[in-house]
C-alpha positions in Angstrom: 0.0 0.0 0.0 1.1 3.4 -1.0 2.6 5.2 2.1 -0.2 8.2 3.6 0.8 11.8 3.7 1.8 11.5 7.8 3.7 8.0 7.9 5.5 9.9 5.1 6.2 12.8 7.6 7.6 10.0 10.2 9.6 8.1 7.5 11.6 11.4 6.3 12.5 12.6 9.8 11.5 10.5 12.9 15.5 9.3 12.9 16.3 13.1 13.0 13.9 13.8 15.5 14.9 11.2 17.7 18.7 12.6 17.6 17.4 15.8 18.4 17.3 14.8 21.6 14.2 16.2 22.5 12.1 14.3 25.4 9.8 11.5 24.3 7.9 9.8 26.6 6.8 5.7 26.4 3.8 6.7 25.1 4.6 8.9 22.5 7.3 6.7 21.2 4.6 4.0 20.9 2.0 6.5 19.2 5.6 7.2 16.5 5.9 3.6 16.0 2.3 2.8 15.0 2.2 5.7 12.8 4.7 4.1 10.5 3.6 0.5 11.1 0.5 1.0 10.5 -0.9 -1.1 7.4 2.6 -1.4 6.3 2.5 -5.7 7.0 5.0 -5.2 9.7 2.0 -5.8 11.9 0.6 -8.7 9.9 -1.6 -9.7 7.2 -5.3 -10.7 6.8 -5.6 -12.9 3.8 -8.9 -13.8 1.4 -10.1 -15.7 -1.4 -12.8 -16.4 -3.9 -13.4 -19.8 -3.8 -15.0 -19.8 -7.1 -12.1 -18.0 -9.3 -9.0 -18.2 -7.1 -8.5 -14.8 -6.8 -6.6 -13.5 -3.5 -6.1 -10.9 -1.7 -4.0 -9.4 1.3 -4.7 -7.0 4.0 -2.0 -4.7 5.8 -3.3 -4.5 9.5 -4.2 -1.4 10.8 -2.4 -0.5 14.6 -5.3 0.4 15.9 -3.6 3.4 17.9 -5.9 6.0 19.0 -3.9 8.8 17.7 -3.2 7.3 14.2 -5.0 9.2 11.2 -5.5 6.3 9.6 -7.5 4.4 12.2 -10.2 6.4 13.7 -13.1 5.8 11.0 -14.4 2.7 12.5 -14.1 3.4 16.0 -15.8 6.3 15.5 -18.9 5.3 13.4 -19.2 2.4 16.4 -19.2 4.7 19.0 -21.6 7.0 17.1 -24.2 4.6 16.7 -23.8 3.7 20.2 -25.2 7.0 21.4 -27.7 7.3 19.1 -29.5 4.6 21.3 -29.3 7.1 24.4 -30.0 10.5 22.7 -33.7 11.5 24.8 -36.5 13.7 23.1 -34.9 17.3 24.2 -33.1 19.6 22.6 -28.9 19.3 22.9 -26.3 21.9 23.1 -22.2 22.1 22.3 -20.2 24.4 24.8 -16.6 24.4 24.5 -14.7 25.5 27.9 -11.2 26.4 27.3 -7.8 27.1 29.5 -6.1 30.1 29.3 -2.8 29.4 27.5 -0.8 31.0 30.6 -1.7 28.2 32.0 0.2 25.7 29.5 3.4 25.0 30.4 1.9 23.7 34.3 -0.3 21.3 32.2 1.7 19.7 30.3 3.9 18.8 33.2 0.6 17.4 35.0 -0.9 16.2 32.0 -2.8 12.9 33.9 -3.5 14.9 36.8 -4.9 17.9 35.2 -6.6 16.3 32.6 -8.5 15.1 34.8 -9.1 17.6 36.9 -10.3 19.8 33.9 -13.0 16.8 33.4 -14.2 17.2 36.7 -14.0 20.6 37.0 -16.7 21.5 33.5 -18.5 18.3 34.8 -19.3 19.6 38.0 -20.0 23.0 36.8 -22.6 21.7 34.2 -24.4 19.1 37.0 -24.5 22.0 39.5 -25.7 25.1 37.9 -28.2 22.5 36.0 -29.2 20.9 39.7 -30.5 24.7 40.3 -34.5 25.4 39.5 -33.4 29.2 38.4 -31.6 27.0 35.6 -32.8 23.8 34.5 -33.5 21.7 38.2 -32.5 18.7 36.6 -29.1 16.5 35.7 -28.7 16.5 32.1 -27.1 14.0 30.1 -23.4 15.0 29.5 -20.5 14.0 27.0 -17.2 15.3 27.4 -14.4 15.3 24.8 -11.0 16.8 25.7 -8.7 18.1 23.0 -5.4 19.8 23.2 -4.7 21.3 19.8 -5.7 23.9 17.6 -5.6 24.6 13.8 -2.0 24.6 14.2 -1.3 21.7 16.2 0.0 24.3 19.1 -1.2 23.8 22.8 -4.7 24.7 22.8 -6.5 22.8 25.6 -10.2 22.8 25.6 -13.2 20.6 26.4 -16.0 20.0 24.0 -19.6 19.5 26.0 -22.4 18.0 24.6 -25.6 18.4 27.0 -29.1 17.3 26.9 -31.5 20.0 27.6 -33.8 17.7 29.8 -32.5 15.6 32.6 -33.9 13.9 35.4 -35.2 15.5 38.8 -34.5 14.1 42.4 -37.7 12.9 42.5 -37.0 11.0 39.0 -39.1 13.3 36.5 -38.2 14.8 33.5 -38.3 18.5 33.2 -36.9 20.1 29.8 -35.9 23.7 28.9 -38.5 25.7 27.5 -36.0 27.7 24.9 -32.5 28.1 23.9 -29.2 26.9 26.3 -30.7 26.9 29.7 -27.0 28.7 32.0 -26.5 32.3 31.4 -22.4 32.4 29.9 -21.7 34.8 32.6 -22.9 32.5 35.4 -21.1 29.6 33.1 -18.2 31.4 33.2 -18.0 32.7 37.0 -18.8 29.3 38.2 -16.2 27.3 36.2 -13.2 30.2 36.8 -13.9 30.2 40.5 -13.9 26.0 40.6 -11.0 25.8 38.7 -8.6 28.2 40.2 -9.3 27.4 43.7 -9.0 23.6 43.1 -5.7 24.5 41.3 -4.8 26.7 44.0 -5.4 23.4 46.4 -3.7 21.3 44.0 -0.5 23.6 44.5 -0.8 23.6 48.7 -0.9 20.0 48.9 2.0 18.9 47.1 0.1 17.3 44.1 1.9 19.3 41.5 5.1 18.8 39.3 7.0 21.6 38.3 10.1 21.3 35.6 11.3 23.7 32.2 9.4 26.8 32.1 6.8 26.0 34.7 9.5 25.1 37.5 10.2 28.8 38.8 6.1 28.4 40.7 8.0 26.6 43.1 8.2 29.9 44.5 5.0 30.9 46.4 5.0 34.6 45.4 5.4 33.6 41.7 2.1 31.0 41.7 0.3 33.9 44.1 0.8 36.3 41.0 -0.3 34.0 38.4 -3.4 32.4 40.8 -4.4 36.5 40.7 -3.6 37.1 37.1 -5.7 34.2 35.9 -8.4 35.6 38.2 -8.2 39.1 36.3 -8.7 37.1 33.0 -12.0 36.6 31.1 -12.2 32.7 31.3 -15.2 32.5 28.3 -17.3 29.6 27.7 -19.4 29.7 24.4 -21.8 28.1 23.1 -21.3 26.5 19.7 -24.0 25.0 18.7 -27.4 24.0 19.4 -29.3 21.4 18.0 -33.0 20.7 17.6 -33.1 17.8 15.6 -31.9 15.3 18.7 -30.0 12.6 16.6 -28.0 15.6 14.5 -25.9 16.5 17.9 -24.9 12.7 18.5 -23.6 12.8 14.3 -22.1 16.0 15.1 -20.2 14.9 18.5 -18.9 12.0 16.2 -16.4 14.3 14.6 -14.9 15.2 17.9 -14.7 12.0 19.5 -11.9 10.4 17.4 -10.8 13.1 15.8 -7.0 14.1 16.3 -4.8 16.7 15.9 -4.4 16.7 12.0 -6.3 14.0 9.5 -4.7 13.0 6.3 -6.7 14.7 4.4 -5.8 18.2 5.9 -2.0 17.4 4.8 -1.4 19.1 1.2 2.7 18.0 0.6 5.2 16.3 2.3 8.9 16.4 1.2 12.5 15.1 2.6 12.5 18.6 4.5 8.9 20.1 5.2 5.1 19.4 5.7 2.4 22.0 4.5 -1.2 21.6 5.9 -4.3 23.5 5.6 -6.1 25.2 8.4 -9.6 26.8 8.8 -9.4 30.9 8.7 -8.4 33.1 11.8 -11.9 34.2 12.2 -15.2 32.4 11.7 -15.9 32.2 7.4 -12.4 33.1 6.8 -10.7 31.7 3.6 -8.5 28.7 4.9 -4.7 29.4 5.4 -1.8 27.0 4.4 0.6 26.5 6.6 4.5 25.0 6.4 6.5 23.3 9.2 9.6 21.5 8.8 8.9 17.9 9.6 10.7 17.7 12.9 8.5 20.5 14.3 5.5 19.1 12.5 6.3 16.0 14.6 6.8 17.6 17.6 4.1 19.5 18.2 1.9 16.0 17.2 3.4 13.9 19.9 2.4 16.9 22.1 -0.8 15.9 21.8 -0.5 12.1 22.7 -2.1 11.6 25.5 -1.2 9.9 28.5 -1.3 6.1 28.1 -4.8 4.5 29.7 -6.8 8.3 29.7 -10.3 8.1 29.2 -10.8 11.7 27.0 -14.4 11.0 26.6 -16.2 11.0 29.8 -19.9 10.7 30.5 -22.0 12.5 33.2 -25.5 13.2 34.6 -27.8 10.8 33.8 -25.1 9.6 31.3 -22.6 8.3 34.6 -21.4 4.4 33.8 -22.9 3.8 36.9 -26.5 4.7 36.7 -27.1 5.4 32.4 -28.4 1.9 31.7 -31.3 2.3 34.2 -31.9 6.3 34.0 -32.2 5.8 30.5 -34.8 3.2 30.8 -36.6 5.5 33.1 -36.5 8.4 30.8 -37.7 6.4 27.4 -40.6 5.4 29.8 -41.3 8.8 30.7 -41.2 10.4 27.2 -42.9 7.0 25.9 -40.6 6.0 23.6 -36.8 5.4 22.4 -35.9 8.2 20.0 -33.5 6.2 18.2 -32.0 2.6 18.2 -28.5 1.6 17.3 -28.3 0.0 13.7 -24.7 -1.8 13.7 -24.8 -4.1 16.7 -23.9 -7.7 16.1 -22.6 -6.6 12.3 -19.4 -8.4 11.4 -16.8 -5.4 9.7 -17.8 -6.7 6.0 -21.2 -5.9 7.1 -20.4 -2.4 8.9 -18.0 -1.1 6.3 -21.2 -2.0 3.3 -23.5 -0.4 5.8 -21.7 3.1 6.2 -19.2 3.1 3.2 -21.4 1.4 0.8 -18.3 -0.6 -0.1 -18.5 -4.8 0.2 -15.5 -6.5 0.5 -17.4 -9.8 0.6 -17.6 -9.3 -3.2 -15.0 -10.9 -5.6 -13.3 -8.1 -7.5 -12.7 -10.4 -10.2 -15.6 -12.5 -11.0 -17.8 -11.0 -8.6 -18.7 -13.7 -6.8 -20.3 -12.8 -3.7 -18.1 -15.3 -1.2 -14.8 -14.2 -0.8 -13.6 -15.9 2.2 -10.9 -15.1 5.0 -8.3 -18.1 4.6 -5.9 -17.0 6.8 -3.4 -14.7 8.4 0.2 -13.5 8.8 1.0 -12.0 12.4 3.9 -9.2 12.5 7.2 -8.7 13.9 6.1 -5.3 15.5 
């Protein structure tokens, strides 16, 4: 198979990154090595037949990485069509919640802790201002989607919220919003600052934070007092993105955030021996799109930056959506409202049958006689 635009990024100038000397962790070095593994046969080969002419065909593997290009496709038509079946008859709503970039460097050193702790802190800012009668008096149904890059594959951390405008009571009715995104920004945007920073800010007291490279002089206490108080001056603004009245069109619409990663193939324009030039979306909303150059080294620096730590669940569900209670909330809810807005389409589908259901594309079909029984005969594992 023909080599895509990023493993050609990684086979120029991964060795001369590597000698660069830069820091990469386990993680990131295993994200590199999928990259240019991936459906190249080092990690094995899948291998069918028509039975009728002969005719034979072989497979690359994919490495399944979650922050490979070429792999997300599946995983994310699965997982869409898995919350179909739990999208409830209210309208849904996209706010994005973003760090100020002061605030980068400290990250990136706690990137498992803080992570998290962003999570929990839009999390608990949604389920409580929600839990208030003034608001909504309900939990909602949230989905939570971290990313950490921007159009230029810089440092850009921000959360992507999708939320259910209808929830469940504490006496287990429904109540839905009567119009538009149910939080005022400003109270959004008060409540979220002031949970942050003073979690942060308890973070720092106990001992719970690392500090090396540029964030290591808030060892000193005066230093992290002056930027605690800086980032309080700030305007920490949540938006709004989107809102959507046709209930299944925000599921389809969360789909491109969920397994989407810093830069898809199709974004790359040209690779050579020495650079990488991409496309990005315009500076401001309806701008003309900009090209952009990077030598490959940088190119694959700031893409490892966004690797995240090994085992971190960057989708996280909340509300009436919590692992713990969604199977029997939502049964409660499609009871209440009388019906299940949608049902999944693809469970128990072998991949032949997914990939001819969403791709129109069956691979069950002999290519060269077209007999419809081409049959798996076998397989080659890797050395990878």
């Amino acid at each position: 198979m023909a080599r895509s635009k990023i493993q050609q990024v990684w086979d120029f100038s991964y060795e001369d990154f590597n000698s660069s000397g830069l820091f990469q962790s386990d993680v990131q070095k295993k994200a590199s090595r999928a990259i240019m593994d991936c459906k190249s046969g080092t990690l094995g080969v899948n291998i069918s037949q028509c039975p009728d002419c002969g005719h034979t065909e072989f497979h690359n593997n994919s490495c399944r990485n979650r922050h490979c290009p070429n792999c997300q496709a599946v995983n994310r038509e699965i997982w869409t069509d898995k919350r179909r079946a739990e999208v409830i008859d209210t309208p849904y709503f996209h706010v994005v919640f973003t760090l100020p970039h002061e605030l980068n460097p400290l990250i990136y050193c706690n990137q498992p802790l803080l992570y998290g702790f962003f999570h929990r802190c839009c999390a608990e800012t949604l389920l409580e201002l929600s839990a208030d009668k003034k608001h909504l008096g309900a939990a909602p149904g949230i989905i939570q989607v971290l990313h950490t890059w921007n159009q230029e594959l810089s440092y850009h951390v921000h959360m992507h919220c999708i939320i259910s405008g209808g929830g469940l009571t504490p006496d287990r009715k429904i109540r839905k919003t009567k119009s538009g995104f149910f939080i005022p920004v400003r109270v959004l945007r008060d409540k979220f600052k002031g949970k942050y920073l003073a979690g942060l800010d308890s973070l720092y007291k106990n001992g719970s934070l690392t500090f090396s490279g540029s964030c290591q002089k808030l060892h000193n206490s005066y230093l992290w007092t002056e930027l605690r108080n800086a980032l309080y001056g700030k305007d920490w603004c949540p938006y709004i993105k989107e809102t959507f009245h046709g209930f299944g069109n925000a599921i389809e619409y969360l789909g491109r955030y969920t397994h989407k990663i810093a830069i898809s193939n199709s974004r790359i324009l040209s690779v050579d021996e020495q650079q990488v030039t991409f496309s990005a979306r315009g500076k401001n909303p309806g701008g003309p799109r900009r090209i952009l150059t990077l030598k490959n080294t940088e190119f694959i620096r700031r893409y490892l930056m966004h690797v995240l730590p090994s085992g971190f669940q960057k989708i996280r569900y909340y509300g009436f959506l919590n692992n713990r209670g969604k199977t029997k909330n939502l049964k409660l809810i499609f009871t209440l409202q009388g019906h299940q807005r949608f049902r999944a389409r693809y469970i128990n589908l072998s991949m032949a049958e997914l990939i001819k259901a969403v791709w129109k594309v069956d691979i069950r079909i002999c290519p060269e006689c077209g007999c419809f029984r081409m049959q798996n005969i076998g397989r080659t594992y890797g050395t990878s």
